[in-house]
C-alpha angles and dihedrals in degrees: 000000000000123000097228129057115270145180127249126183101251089230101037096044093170094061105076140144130204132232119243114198087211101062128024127247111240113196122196140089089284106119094229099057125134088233103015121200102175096163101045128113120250095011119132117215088254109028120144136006126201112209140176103238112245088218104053124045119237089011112129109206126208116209131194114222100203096276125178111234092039130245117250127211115195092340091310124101125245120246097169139350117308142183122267125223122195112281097016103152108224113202116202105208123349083279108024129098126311115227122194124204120224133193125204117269104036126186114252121255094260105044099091112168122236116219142161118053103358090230096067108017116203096230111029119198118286120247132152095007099303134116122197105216118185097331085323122107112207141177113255092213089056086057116091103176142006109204124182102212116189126200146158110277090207106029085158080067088095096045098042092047079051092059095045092047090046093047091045090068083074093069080050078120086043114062102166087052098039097047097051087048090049096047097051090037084059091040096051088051097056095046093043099039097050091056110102131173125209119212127208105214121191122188134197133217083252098060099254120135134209125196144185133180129236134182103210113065088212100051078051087061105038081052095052090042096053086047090049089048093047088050099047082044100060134066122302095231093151094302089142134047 
């Protein structure tokens, strides 16, 4: 296994290139490309580039270069370059290939995590082609996509931090009443506005979605990487469109 993280096409697994610090990974139909897919569909000649940041050390980096048809990270599209995490799925076009970026040391397909209270785990083990997701059991070929969506858990904090500070104009005659106000209005919106939650979402062929709420951003991912593994470990029996 190489040493460094790399990136393999999620249905072709065993074509996959590594990542060197040292030079950047180019991905598009131009010959020359890093990573070159010259035949699939929705990719511009020069579409993505994988980097190592020049700012934090170890973060690998996916960029966006202008392509036509967009590069998705997790579902989202990209608007400028963003971090990678182990297992992230990267989708070049609506309709072109879907790449998946692996770090060394992954945990093994069966290995899924369990988080959350110890009595009911969100994610059970995998066997004979189930996985047990937050008290459902469901088929692994019936899944299409694991997602790890993260969001404020209190996106109201600024407005709410704007009201009291507008209402606290009105203590202007009062110091000793309008500083304090001030001052927890400020420190509310601090505490409120940096909690996120990070949701797990799983969804079918058929369309339905199941989801389920971390805290920790990490136990999220190593949650969504065991499932992806499961599911790349079972059968093809029409998982994937």
């Amino acid at each position: 296994m190489s040493s460094h993280p790399r990136l393999l096409l999620r249905d072709d697994p065993g074509r996959s290139v590594p990542l060197d610090p040292r030079t950047p990974l180019s991905i598009g139909r131009d010959p020359a490309s890093g990573l070159c897919l010259g035949q699939a569909q929705g990719v511009s000649r020069h579409h993505a580039l994988v980097r190592l940041s020049r700012t934090q050390a170890g973060q690998w980096l996916l960029c966006d270069l202008g392509s036509a048809n967009g590069t998705y990270l997790e579902g989202a599209r990209l608007r400028d370059c963003r971090p990678l995490s182990d297992g992230d799925e990267i989708r070049l076009g609506l309709q072109g290939p879907v790449l998946q970026f692996r770090t060394t040391g992954s945990a093994s397909p069966q290995a899924l995590p369990s988080a959350g209270r110890p009595a009911a785990p969100v994610v059970a083990q995998a066997a004979a082609g189930q996985l047990d997701f937050a008290g459902r059991s469901l088929r692994l070929d019936r899944i299409r996509s694991a997602y790890v969506r993260s969001r404020r858990r209190h996106p109201q904090a600024f407005s709410w931090w704007l009201l009291l500070c507008l209402g606290g104009l009105l203590l202007l005659p009062f110091p000793w009443l309008f500083w304090p106000v001030q001052l927890g209005a400020l420190a509310g919106w601090i505490l409120l506005g940096s909690r996120w939650e990070h949701l797990l979402e799983l969804t079918l062929q058929d369309g339905l979605a199941y989801r389920h709420r971390f805290d920790s951003l990490e136990t999220a991912l190593a949650h969504r990487n065991g499932i992806r593994k499961a599911m790349g470990a079972a059968p093809a029996t029409g998982r994937r469109p």
